[in-house]
C-alpha positions as CSV (number, residue, x, y, z in Angstrom):
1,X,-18.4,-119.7,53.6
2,X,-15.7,-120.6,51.5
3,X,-16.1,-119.4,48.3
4,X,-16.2,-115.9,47.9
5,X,-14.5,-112.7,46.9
6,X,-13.9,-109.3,48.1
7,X,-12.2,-106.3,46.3
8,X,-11.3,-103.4,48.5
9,X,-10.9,-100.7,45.6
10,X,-8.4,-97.2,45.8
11,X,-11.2,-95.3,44.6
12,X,-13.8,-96.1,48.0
13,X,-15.7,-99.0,47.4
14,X,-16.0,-102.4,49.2
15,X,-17.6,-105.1,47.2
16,X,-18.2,-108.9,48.7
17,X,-19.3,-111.4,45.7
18,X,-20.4,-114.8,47.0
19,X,-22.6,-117.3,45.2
20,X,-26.0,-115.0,45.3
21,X,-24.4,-112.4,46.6
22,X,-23.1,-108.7,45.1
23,X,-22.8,-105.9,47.3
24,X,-20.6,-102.9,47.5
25,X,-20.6,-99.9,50.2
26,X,-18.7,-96.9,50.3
27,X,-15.1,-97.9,52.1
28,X,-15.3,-95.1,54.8
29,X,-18.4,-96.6,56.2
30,X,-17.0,-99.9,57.2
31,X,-15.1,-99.2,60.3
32,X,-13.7,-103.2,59.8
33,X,-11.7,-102.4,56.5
34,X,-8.6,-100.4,57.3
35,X,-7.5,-103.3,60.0
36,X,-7.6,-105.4,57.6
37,X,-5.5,-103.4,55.1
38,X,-3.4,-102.4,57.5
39,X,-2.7,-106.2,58.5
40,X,-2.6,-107.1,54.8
41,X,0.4,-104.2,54.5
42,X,2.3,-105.6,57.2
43,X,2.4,-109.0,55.7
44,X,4.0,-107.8,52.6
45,X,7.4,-109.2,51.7
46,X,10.4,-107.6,53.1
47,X,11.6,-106.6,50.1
48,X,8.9,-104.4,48.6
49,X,9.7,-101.0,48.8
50,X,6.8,-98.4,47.9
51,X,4.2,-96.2,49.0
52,X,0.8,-98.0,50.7
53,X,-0.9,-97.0,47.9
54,X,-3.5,-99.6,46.1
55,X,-6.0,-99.5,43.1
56,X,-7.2,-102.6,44.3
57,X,-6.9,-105.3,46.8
58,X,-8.5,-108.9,46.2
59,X,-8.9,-111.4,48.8
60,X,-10.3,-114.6,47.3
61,X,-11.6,-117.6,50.0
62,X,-9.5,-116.2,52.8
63,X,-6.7,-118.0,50.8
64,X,-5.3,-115.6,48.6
65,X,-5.1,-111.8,49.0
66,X,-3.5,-109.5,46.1
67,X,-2.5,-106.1,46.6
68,X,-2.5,-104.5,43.5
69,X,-1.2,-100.4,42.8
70,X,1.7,-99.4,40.6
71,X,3.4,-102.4,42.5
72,X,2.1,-105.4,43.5
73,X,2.2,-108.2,46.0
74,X,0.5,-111.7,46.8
75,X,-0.2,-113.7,50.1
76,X,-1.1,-116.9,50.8
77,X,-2.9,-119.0,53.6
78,X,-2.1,-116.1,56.0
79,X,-3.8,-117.8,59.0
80,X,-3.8,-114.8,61.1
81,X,-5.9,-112.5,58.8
82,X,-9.0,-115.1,58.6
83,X,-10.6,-113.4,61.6
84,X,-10.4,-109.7,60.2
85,X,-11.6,-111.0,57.1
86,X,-14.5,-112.9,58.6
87,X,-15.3,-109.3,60.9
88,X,-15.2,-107.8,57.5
89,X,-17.9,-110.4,55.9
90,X,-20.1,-110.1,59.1
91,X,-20.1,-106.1,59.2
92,X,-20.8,-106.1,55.1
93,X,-23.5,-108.9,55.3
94,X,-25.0,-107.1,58.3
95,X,-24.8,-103.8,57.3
96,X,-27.7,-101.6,56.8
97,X,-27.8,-98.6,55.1
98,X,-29.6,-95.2,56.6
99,X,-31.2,-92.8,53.9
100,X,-30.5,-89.4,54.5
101,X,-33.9,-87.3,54.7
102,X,-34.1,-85.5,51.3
103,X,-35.2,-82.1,53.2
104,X,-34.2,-80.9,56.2
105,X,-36.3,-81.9,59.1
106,X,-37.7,-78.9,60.8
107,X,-39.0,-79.3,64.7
C-alpha cells in the first residue's frame, strides 16, 4: 500500500483515504495514534520552538508527514516511523466499531 493518506485532526478524528477507501474514527479510540504523534514530535527540527499543539497532521505514502497548527513543520522519508504508520493502517483497516445499546440492559 503505497498510495494513501491519513489526517490525524486537533479536533479528534482519524481519517485513512486510500484508493476505495474513506474512513474516520474518533482519535481516542485508536490506542496506535499518539505513538505515532509522539514519534512524529520528536522528529521535528531543532529549531522549532512551540507548543505540541496541531489542527492537523498529514502523512501522505509514508513519505511525507506535515504537522500543521499555528506553526508548522514537514518530514520526509523518515524511515523509522514506517512501522507506526503501518500499526496505525492495520488497527484503522481492522477496526470494528461496538454500538452502544440504546437502553440500558436490565438483568
Amino acid at each position: 500500500m503505497e498510495n494513501f493518506t491519513i489526517h490525524i485532526f486537533g479536533y479528534g478524528e482519524t481519517q485513512f483515504i486510500e484508493k476505495d477507501t474513506n474512513i474516520k474514527y474518533r482519535t481516542e479510540n485508536l490506542k496506535s495514534v499518539q505513538p505515532l504523534v509522539d514519534a512524529i514530535w520528536s522528529k521535528r527540527p531543532t529549531e522549532t520552538d512551540f507548543e505540541k499543539n496541531y489542527n492537523v497532521i498529514h502523512i501522505f505514502s509514508k513519505n511525507d508527514i506535515r504537522w500543521l497548527g499555528e506553526e508548522y513543520f514537514n518530514l520526509k522519508d523518515e524511515e523509522n516511523l514506517i512501522p507506526l504508520i503501518d500499526r496505525l493502517i492495520t488497527e484503522i483497516t481492522t477496526f470494528e466499531t461496538v454500538e452502544e445499546p440504546s437502553e440500558p440492559v436490565v438483568e
